[in-house]
C-alpha beads as a LAMMPS data file, in Angstrom:
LAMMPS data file: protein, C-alpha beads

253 atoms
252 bonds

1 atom types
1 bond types

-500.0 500.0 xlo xhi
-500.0 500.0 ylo yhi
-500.0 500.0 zlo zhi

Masses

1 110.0

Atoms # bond

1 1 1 -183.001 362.011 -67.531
2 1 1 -182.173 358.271 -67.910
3 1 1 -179.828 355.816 -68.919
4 1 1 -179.637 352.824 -71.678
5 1 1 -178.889 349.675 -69.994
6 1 1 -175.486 349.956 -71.453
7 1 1 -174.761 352.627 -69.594
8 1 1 -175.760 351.296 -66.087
9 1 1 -174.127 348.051 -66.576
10 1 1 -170.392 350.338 -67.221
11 1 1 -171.462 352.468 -65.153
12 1 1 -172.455 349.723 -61.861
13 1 1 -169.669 347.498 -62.933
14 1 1 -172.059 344.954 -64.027
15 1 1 -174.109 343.691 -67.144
16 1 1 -176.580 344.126 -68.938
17 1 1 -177.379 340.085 -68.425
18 1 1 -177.552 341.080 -64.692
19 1 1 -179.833 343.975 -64.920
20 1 1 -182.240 341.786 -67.284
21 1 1 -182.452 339.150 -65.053
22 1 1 -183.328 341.651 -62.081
23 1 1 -185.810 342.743 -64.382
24 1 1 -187.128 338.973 -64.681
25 1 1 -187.094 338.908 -61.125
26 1 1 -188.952 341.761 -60.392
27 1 1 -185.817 343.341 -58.387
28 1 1 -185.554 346.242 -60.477
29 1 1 -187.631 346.733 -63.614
30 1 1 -186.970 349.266 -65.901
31 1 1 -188.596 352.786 -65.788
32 1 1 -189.488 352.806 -69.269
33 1 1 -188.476 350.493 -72.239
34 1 1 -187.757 352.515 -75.779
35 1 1 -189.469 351.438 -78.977
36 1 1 -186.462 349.160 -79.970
37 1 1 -186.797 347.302 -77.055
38 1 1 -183.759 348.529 -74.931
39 1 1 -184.613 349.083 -71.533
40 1 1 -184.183 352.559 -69.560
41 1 1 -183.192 353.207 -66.058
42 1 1 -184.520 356.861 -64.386
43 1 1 -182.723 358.592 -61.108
44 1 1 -185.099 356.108 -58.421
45 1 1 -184.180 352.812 -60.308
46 1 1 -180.458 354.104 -59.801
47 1 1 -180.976 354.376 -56.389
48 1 1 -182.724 350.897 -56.301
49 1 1 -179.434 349.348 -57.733
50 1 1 -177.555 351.024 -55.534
51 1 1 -179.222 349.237 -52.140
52 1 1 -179.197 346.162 -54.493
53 1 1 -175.399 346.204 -54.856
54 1 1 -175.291 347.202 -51.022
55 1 1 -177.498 344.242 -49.782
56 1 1 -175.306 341.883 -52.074
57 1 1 -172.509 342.625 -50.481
58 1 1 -173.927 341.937 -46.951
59 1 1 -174.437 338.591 -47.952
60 1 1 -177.785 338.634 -49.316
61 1 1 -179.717 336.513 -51.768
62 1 1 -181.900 338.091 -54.192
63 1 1 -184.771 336.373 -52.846
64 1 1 -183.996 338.393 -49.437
65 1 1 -182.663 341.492 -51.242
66 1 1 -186.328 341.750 -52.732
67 1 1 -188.220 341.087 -49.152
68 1 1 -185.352 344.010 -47.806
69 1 1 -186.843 346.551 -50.850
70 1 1 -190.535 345.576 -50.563
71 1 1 -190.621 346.077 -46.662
72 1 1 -188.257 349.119 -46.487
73 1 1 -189.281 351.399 -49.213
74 1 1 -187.962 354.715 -48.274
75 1 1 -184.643 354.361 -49.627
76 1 1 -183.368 356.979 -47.555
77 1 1 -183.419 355.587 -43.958
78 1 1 -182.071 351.788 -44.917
79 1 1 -179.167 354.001 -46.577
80 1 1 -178.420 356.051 -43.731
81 1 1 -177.846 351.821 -41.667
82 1 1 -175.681 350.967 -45.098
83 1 1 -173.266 354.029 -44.690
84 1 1 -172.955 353.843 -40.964
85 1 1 -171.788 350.212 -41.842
86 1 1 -169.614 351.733 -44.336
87 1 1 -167.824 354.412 -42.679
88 1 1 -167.029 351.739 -39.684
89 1 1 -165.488 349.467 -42.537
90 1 1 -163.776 352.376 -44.442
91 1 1 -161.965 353.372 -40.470
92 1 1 -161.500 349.314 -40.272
93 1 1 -159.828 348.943 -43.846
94 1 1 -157.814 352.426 -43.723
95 1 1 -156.037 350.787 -40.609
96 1 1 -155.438 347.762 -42.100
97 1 1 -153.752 349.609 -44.855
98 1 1 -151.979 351.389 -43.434
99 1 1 -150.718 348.299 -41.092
100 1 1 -149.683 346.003 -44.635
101 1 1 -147.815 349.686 -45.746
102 1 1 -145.630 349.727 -42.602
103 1 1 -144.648 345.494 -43.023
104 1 1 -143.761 346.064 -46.339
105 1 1 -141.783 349.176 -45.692
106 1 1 -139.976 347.504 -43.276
107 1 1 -139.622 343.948 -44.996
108 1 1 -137.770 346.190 -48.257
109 1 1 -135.948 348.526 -45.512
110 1 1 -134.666 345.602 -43.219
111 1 1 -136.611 347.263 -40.511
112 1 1 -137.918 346.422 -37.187
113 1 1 -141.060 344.687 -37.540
114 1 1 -143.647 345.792 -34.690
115 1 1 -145.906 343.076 -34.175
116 1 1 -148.912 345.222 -32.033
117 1 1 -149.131 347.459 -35.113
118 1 1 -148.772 344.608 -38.246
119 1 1 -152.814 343.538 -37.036
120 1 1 -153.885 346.661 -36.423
121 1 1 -157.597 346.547 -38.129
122 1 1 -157.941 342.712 -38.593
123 1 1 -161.518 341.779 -37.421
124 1 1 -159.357 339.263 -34.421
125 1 1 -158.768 342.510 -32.199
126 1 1 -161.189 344.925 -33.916
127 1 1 -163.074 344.936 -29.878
128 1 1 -159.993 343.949 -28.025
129 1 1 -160.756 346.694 -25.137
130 1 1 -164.487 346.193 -24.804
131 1 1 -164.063 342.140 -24.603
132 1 1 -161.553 342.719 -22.279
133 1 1 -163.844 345.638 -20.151
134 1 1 -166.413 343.589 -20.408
135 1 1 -165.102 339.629 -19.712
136 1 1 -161.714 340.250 -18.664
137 1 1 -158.282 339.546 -20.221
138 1 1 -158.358 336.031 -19.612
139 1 1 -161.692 336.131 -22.121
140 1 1 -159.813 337.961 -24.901
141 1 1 -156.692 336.306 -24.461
142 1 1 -158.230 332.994 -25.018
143 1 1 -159.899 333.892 -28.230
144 1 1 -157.082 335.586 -29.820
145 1 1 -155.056 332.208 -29.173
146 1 1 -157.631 330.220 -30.826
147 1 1 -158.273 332.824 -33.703
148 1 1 -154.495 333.048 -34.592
149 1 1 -154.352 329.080 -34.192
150 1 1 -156.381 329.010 -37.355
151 1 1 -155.556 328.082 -40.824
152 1 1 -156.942 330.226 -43.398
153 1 1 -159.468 328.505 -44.701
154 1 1 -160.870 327.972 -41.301
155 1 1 -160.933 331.692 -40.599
156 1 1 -162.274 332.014 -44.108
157 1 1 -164.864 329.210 -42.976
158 1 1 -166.208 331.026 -39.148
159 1 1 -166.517 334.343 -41.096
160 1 1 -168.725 332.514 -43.445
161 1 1 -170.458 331.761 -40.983
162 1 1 -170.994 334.460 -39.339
163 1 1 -171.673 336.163 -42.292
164 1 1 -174.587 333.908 -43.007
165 1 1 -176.171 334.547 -39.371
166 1 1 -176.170 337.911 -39.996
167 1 1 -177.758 337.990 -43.190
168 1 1 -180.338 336.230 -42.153
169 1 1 -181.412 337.929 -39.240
170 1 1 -181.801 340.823 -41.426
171 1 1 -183.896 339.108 -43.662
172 1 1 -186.123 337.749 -41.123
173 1 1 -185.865 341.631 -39.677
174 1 1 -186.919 343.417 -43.138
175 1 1 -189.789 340.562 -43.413
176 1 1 -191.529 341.976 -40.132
177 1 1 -190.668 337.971 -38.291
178 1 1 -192.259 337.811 -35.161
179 1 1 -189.189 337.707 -32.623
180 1 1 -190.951 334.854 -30.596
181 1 1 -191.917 332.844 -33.760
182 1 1 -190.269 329.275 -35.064
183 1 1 -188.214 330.963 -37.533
184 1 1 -186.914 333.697 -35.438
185 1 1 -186.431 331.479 -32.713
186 1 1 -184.109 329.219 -34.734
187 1 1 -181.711 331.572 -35.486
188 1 1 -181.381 332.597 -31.766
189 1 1 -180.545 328.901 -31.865
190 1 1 -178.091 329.433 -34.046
191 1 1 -176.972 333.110 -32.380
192 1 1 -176.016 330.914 -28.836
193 1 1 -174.654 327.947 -30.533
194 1 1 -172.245 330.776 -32.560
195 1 1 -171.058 332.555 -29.391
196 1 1 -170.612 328.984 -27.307
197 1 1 -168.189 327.917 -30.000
198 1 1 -165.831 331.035 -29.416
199 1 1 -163.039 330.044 -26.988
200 1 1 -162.678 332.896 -24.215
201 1 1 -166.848 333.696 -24.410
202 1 1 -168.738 332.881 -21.872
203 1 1 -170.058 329.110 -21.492
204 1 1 -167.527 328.311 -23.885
205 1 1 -167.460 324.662 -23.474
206 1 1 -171.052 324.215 -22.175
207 1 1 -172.872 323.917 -25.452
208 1 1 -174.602 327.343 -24.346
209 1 1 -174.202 331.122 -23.280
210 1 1 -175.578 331.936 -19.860
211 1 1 -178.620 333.857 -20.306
212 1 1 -177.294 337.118 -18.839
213 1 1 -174.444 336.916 -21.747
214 1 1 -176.907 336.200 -24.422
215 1 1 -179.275 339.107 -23.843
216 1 1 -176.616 341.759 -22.627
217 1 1 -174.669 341.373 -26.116
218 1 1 -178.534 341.910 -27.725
219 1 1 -178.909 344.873 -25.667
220 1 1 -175.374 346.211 -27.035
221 1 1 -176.314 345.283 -31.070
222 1 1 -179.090 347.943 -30.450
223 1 1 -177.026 350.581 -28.291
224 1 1 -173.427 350.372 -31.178
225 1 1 -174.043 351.121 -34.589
226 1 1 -171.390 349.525 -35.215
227 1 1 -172.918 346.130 -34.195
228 1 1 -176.388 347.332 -35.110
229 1 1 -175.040 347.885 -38.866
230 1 1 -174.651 343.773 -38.890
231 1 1 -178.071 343.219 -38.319
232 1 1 -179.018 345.722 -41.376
233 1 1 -179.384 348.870 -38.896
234 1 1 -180.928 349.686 -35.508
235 1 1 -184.322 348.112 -36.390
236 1 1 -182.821 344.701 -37.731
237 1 1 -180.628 345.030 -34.087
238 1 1 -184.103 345.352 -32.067
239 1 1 -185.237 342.429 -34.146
240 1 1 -182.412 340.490 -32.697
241 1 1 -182.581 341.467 -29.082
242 1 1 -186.008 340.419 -28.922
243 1 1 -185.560 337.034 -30.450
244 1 1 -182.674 336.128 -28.156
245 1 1 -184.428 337.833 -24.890
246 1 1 -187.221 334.985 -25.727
247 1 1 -184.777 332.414 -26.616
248 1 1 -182.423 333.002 -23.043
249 1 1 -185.513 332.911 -20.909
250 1 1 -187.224 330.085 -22.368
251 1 1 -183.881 327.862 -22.955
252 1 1 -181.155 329.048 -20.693
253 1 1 -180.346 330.046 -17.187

Bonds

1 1 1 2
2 1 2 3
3 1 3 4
4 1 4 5
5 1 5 6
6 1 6 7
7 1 7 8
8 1 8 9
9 1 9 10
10 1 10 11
11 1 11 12
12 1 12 13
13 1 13 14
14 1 14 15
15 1 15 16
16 1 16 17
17 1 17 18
18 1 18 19
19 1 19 20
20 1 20 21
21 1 21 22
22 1 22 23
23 1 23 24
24 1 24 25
25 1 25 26
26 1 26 27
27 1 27 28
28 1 28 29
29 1 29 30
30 1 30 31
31 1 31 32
32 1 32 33
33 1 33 34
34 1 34 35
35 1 35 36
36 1 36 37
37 1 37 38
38 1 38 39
39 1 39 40
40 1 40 41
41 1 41 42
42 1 42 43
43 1 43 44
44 1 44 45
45 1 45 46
46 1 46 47
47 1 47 48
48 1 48 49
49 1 49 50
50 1 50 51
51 1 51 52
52 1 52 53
53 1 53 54
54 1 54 55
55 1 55 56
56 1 56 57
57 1 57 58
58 1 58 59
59 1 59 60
60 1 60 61
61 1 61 62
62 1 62 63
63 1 63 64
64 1 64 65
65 1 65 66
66 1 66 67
67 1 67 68
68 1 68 69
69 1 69 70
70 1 70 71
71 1 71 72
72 1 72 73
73 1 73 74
74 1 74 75
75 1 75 76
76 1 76 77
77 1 77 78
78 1 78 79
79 1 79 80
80 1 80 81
81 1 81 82
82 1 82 83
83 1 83 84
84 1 84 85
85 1 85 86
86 1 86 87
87 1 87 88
88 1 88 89
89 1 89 90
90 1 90 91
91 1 91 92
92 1 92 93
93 1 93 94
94 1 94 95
95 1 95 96
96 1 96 97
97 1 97 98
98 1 98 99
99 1 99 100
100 1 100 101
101 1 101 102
102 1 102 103
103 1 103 104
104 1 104 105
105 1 105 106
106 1 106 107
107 1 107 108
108 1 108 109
109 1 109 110
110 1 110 111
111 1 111 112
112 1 112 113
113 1 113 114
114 1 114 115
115 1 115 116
116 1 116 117
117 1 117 118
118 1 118 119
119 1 119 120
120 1 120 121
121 1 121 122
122 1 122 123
123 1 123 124
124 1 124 125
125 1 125 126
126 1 126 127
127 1 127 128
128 1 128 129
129 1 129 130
130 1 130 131
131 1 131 132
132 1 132 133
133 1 133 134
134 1 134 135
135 1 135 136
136 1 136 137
137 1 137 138
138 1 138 139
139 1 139 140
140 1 140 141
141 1 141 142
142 1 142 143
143 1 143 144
144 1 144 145
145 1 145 146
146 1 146 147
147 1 147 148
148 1 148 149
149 1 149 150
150 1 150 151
151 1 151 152
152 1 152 153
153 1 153 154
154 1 154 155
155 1 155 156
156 1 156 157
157 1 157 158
158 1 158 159
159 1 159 160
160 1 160 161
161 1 161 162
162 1 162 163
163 1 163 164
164 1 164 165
165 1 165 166
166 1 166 167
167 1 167 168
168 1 168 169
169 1 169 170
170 1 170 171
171 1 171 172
172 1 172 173
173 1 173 174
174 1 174 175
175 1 175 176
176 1 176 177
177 1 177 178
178 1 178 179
179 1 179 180
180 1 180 181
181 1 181 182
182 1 182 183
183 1 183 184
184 1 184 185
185 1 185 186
186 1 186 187
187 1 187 188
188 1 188 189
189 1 189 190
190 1 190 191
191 1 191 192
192 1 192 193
193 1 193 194
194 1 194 195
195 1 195 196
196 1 196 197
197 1 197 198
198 1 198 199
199 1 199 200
200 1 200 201
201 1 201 202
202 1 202 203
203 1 203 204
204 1 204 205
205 1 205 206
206 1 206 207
207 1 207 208
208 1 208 209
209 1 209 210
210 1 210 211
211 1 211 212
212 1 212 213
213 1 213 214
214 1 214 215
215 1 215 216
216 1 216 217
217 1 217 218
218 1 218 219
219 1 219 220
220 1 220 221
221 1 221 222
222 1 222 223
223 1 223 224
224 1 224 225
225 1 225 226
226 1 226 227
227 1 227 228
228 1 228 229
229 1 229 230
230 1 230 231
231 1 231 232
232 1 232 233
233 1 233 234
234 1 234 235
235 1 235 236
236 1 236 237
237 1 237 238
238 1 238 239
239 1 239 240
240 1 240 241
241 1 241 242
242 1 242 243
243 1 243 244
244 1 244 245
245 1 245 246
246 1 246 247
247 1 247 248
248 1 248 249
249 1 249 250
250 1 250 251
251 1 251 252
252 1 252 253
């Protein structure tokens, strides 16, 4: 069985002007094209678009998306890393929810507003407890001031950012980079200059993370799926432990 190109494009939520220039691209060809010319997608080139949609919405461009499907082509395994990445965001958005519910409830009502429970779910305290178990209060306290002394478009801006980081450590992951290698190296770079710019972290201030800092949170991407889904899955997390290992021994103390 297959489908017209129509009838992905509905069916995706995308068009057909999409799916022909993925074609163009190479990204996802068709599995057969009819006599008329329309093209024809099978059950694998389904599954294809799926991890294409997926990988978009990490922050991908197609130019990485394709390195990501030519390096990891058992689909099955770099799904398994996108739903582990999904379930934690369906648990983060279902309290978030449910937190915007309960304001406007009581906003209509003339309730009592509870302010612990109206940012329940918001990335700011999504690791409240293991900051503080970790750092100490002083450490989480600090970060939540600066975080919530933010305008929106600055919030909007650091996410960005650390959106971007995290793409393209994965890209550099699925493209087999050498962890100790110029490129890989540079976003370490980028990693520490990240975490030094986060009030409350340590060597805040410095221009650097100690080196114990640095590698313990690369040893913790690779334990948490929840950080390791970031980094495109436990082998992207590896990836990035053994670039910043390198990086804190060779640049910090």
């Amino acid at each position: 069985m297959d489908w017209s190109i129509q009838d992905i494009a509905r069916i995706a939520g995308t068009t057909s002007r999409t799916l022909r220039h993925y074609d163009e691209l190479g990204l996802l060809p068709p599995s057969r094209v009819a006599a008329n010319g329309y093209r024809h997608y099978d059950r694998d080139s389904l599954v294809r678009l799926q991890r294409i949609l997926l990988l978009r919405d990490l922050g991908l461009g197609l130019p990485a998306i394709a390195r990501v499907l030519d390096d990891r082509r058992d689909a099955v395994p770099a799904l398994r890393d996108h739903l582990t990445w999904l379930r934690t965001e369906r648990e983060r958005l279902a309290r978030q929810i449910a937190s915007v519910e309960s304001t406007i409830h009581a906003v209509e009502e003339g309730g009592e507003i509870v302010a612990e429970e109206m940012f329940d779910g918001f990335d700011h305290t999504q690791y409240k407890e293991e900051v503080e178990e970790r750092w100490g209060k002083d450490a989480y306290a600090s970060s939540d001031r600066w975080w919530r002394g933010m305008t929106a478009e600055e919030r909007a801006g650091w996410q960005q950012r650390q959106k971007a980081l995290a793409a393209d450590w994965t890209a550099a992951a699925a493209r087999g980079v050498d962890p100790a290698s110029e490129e890989a190296q540079a976003l370490a770079r980028r990693h520490a200059d990240w975490l030094a710019d986060i009030p409350g972290t340590p060597g805040y201030g410095t221009g650097a993370p100690p080196a114990a800092y640095l590698t313990g949170l690369g040893d913790m991407y690779v334990a948490d799926p929840r950080f390791a889904a970031n980094y495109g899955g436990a082998e992207g997390a590896t990836f990035v432990r053994d670039a910043l290992r390198v990086y804190a021994a060779t640049h910090l103390a």
